[in-house]
N, C-alpha and C positions, 0 to 999 in steps of 0.2 A: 302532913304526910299525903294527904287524900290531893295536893296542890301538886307534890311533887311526882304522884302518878299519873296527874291527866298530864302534867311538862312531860312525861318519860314517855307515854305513851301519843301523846301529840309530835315529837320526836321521829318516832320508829316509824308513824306514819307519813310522814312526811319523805323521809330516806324511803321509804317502799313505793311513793309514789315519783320522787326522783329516781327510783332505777327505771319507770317506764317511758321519762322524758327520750324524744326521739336524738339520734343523735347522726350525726353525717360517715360515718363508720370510716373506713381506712379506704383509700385512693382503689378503682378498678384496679383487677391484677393485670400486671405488667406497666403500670403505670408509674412511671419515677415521680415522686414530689420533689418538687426542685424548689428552695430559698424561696421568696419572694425578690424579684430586685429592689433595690436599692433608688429612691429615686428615679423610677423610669428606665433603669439601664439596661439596654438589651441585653440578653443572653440568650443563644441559639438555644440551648439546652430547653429552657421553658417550653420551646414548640416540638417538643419529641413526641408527646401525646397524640398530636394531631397527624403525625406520619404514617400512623399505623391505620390496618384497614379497617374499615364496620360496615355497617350491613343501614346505615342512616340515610333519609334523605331529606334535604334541606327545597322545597318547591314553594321557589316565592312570586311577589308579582308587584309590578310599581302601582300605588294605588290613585284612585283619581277624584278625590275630593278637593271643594274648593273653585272658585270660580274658573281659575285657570289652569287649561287640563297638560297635563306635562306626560314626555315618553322617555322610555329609558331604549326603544331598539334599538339596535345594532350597537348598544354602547356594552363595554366592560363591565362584567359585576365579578370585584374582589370579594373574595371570601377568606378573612383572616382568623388565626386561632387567639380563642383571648388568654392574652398570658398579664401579668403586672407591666411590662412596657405597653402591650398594645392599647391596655387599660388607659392608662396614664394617655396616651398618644390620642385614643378618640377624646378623651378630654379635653386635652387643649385645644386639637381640631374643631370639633364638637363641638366643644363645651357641655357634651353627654356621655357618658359611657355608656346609655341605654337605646336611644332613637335622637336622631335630629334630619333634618331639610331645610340646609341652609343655604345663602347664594353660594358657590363654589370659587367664586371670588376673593370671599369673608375667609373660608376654609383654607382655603390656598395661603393668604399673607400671614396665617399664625403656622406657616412650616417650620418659619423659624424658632420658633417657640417648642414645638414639640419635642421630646426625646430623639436623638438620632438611633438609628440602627434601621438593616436593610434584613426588614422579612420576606423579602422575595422568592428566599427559596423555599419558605413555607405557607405561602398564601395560594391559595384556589380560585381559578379565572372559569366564568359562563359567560356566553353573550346573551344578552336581550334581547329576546325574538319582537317581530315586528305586532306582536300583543301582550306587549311588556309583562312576558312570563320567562322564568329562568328556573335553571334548577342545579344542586348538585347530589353526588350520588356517589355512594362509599365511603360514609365519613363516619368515624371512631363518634364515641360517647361526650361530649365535651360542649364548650361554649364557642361561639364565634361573633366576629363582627362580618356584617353585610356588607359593602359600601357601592353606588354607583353613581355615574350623573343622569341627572334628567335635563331636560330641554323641554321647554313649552312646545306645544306643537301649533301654536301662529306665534309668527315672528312678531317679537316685538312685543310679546302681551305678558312677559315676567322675565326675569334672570336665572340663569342656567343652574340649576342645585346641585349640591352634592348633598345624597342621601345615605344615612348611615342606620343600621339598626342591629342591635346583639341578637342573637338567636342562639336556642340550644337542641343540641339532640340527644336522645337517648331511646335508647332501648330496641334499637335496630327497626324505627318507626318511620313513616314518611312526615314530616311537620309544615305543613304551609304555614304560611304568613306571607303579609303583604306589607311594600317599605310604604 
């Protein structure tokens, strides 16, 4: 008897400390959960999150470690929202979903490889000022990918990168980071 009240009461407390386990609660309001895709398959819908306005800003900067020093001015930095294709898409690129700097080369011949679909109309374009800082501004709660190229800055002392990195924001904060 005395066995089956410390099991009943080992039990109860265990469920009492499983109600305090944290949990990820229901999606912001206004935010549609959409499927996951299927294999990589775009669906415009995933990127409706990222349309809407916020109060976030994303202020990054190319960074310069390693023997040879590389610039990102005047170049393009995409700023994509992460959805299951874009996922899928920096990984095959990549071969990270989280950070890489790789030749752009290397990046480039696995296009074919990646999922198809044109997020163009949801992606977010800065340029690289000439102190490879960038920034963007008014962006909803959410995950994104970074992406830009770098260029060594003496010719001939490395190969051109394509750098990629996820960043998140929330809470209507400014978040630096550097690629």
């Amino acid at each position: 008897m005395a066995d089956r009240v410390r099991l009943l009461a080992a039990a109860a407390l265990m469920g009492a400390l499983s109600a305090c386990a944290p949990s990820l609660g229901p999606p912001p309001p206004g935010r549609v959960v959409a499927m996951p895709a299927e294999n990589g398959v775009f669906r415009a819908g995933d990127f409706a999150w990222s349309q809407a306005p916020g109060r976030n800003t994303l202020a990054g900067s190319l960074g310069h470690a390693g023997p040879v020093r590389y610039s990102c001015a005047g170049a393009t930095v995409v700023l994509t929202p992460e959805t299951p294709w874009s996922t899928r898409r920096m990984s095959v690129l990549y071969k990270s979903a989280v950070r890489a700097a790789l030749p752009a080369d290397d990046v480039r011949s696995r296009q074919s490889q990646a999922p198809p679909g044109d997020s163009n109309p949801f992606v977010k374009r800065a340029v690289c000022d000439a102190a490879d800082h960038f920034n963007f501004v008014g962006l909803p709660d959410g995950a994104w990918y970074v992406v830009t190229i770098a260029k060594p800055t003496a010719a001939g002392s490395g190969p051109t990168l394509a750098v990629m990195r996820r960043v998140t924001t929330r809470g209507g904060k400014i978040t630096t980071f550097e690629l």
